[in-house]
C-alpha positions in Angstrom: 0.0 0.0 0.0 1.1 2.7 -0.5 1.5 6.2 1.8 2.7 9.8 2.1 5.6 10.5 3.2 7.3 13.9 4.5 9.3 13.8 1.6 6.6 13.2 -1.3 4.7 16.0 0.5 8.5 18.5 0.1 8.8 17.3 -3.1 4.8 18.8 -3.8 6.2 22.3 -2.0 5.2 21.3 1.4 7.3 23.1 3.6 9.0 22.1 6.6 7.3 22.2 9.8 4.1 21.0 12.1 1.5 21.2 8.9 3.6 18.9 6.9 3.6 16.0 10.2 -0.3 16.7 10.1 -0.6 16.6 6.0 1.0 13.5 6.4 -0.8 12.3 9.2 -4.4 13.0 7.7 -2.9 11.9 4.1 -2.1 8.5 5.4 -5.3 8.6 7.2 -6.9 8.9 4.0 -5.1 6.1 1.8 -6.0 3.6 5.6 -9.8 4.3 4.5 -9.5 3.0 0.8 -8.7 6.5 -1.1 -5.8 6.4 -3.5 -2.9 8.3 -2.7 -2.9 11.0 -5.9 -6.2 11.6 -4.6 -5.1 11.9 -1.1 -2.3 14.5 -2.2 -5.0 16.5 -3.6 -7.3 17.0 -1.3 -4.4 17.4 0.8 -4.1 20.5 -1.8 -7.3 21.4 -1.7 -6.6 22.2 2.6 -3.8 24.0 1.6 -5.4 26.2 -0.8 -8.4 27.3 1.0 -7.9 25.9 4.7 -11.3 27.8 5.8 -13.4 25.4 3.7 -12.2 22.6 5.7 -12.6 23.8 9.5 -15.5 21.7 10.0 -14.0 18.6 8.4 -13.5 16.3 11.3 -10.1 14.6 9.4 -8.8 17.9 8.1 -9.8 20.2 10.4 -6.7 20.3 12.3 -4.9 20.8 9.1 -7.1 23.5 8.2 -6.2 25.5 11.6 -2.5 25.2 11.1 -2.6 26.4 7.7 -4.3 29.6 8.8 -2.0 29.8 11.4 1.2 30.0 9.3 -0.7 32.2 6.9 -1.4 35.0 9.3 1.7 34.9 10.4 3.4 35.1 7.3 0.9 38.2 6.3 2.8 41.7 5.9 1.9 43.5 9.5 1.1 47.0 10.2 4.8 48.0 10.6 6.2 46.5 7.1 6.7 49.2 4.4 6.1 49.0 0.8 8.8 47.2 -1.2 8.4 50.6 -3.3 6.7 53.7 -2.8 3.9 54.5 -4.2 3.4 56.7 -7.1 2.6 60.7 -6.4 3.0 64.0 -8.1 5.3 66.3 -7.6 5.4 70.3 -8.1 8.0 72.1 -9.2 10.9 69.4 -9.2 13.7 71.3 -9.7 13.2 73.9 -6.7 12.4 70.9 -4.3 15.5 69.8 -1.9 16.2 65.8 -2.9 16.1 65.1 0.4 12.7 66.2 0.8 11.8 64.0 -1.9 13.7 61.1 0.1 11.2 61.8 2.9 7.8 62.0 0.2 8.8 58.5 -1.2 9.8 56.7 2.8 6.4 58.2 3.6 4.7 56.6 0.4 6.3 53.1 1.4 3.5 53.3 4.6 0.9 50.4 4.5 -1.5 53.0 5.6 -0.7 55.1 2.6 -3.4 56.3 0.2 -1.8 58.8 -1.9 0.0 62.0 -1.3 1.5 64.5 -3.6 4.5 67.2 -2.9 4.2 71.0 -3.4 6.3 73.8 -5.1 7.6 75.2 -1.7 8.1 71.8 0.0 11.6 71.0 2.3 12.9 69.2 4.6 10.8 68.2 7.9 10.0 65.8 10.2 9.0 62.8 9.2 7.0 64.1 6.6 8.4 66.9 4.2 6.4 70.4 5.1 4.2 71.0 1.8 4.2 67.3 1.4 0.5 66.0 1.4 -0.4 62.4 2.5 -3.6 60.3 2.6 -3.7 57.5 4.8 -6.5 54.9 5.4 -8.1 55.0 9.1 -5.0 56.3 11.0 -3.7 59.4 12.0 -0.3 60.4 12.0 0.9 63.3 13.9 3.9 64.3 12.0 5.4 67.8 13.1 5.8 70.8 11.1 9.1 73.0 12.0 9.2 74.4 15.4 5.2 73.9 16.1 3.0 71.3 15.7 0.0 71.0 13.5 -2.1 68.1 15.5 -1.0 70.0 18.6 -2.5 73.5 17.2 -5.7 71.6 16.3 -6.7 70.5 19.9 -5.2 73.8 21.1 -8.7 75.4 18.5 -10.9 73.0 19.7 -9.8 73.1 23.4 -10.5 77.3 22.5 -13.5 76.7 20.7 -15.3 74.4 24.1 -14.3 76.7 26.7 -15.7 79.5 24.5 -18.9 77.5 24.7 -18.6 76.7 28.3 -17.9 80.6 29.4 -21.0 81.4 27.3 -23.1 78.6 28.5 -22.0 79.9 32.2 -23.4 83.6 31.2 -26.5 82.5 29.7 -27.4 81.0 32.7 -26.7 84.3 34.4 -27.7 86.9 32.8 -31.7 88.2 33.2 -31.7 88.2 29.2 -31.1 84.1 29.0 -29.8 83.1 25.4 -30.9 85.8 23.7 -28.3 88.2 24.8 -26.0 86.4 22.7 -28.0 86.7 19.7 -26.2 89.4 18.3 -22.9 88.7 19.5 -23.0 90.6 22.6 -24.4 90.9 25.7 -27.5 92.9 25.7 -27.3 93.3 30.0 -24.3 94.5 29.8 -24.7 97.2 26.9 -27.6 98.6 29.2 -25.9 98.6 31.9 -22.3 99.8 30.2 -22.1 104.1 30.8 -22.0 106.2 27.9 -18.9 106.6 26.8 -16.7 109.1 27.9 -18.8 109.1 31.3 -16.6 107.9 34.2 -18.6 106.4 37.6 
């Protein structure tokens, strides 16, 4: 009778390791129950091709498992770049510092990286060239621009922009007008009781 050995399954690009004990394992398994071993080899094939079809099969189930295994962990992760950068337009080449252009094309090598593009008065930076442009796919990356910082001048606005609303929400709730002293702008209480001007109390 014949049976599957280790290196019949190499010498079909198995690769060393614990799926090729448990190809050969369920292969022999297989040829025991009456099944030639050509056929054995390809349904062992058919596992390796697309393991998730076979995660209920009670033979080739553990199989199935270890194959996914190996593939996610042979899967490009989060923190591999691009073997090349992707493509993206450029402004004004000849004005634009080669290093900044260094920096464009490392930032293009991102997984996360949509597209981008450079502009006429771009230079050097950190990380990211300043007047470099870059879209990236549900992250955010805060890269800094000379001596301040862009992400930190954001929540520096909208940090401004809620305690605006929180001052004005405390004076609406104090002043005899309510809300609509703040219609116009201003506080209507306190233009009628402002003096003229030029009067001093």
């Amino acid at each position: 009778m014949d049976i599957i050995t280790g290196k019949i399954l190499k010498l079909n690009n198995w690769e060393d390791g614990k799926s090729i004990g448990l190809a050969k394992e369920a292969g022999n398994k297989m040829i025991a129950s009456g099944m030639e071993r050509e056929a054995a080899l390809a349904a062992l094939e058919a596992v390796r091709t697309n393991p998730g079809n076979f995660l209920a099969d009670t033979l080739l189930s553990n199989l199935a498992r270890e194959i996914l295994r190996k593939n996610k962990n042979n899967e490009p992760t989060e923190d591999t770049l691009l073997e090349s950068p992707l493509p993206f337009p450029i402004w004004g080449t000849d004005n634009i510092d080669p290093e900044a252009i260094k920096q464009m094309e490392n930032a293009m090598r991102l997984p996360v990286t949509v597209t981008g593009a450079l502009m006429p008065d771009a230079h050097v930076g950190y990380g990211l060239p300043i007047g470099g442009v870059l879209a990236t796919e549900n992250v955010v990356i805060p890269l800094r621009c000379r001596r301040g910082h862009c992400l930190p001048h954001a929540i520096i606005a909208i940090r401004s922009l809620a305690d605006s609303h929180r001052t004005e929400e405390r004076h609406v709730r104090k002043c005899s007008y309510g809300r609509n002293c703040l219609r116009y702008g201003r506080c209507l209480e306190r233009q009628q009781t402002r003096p003229a001007s030029g009067v001093r109390r």
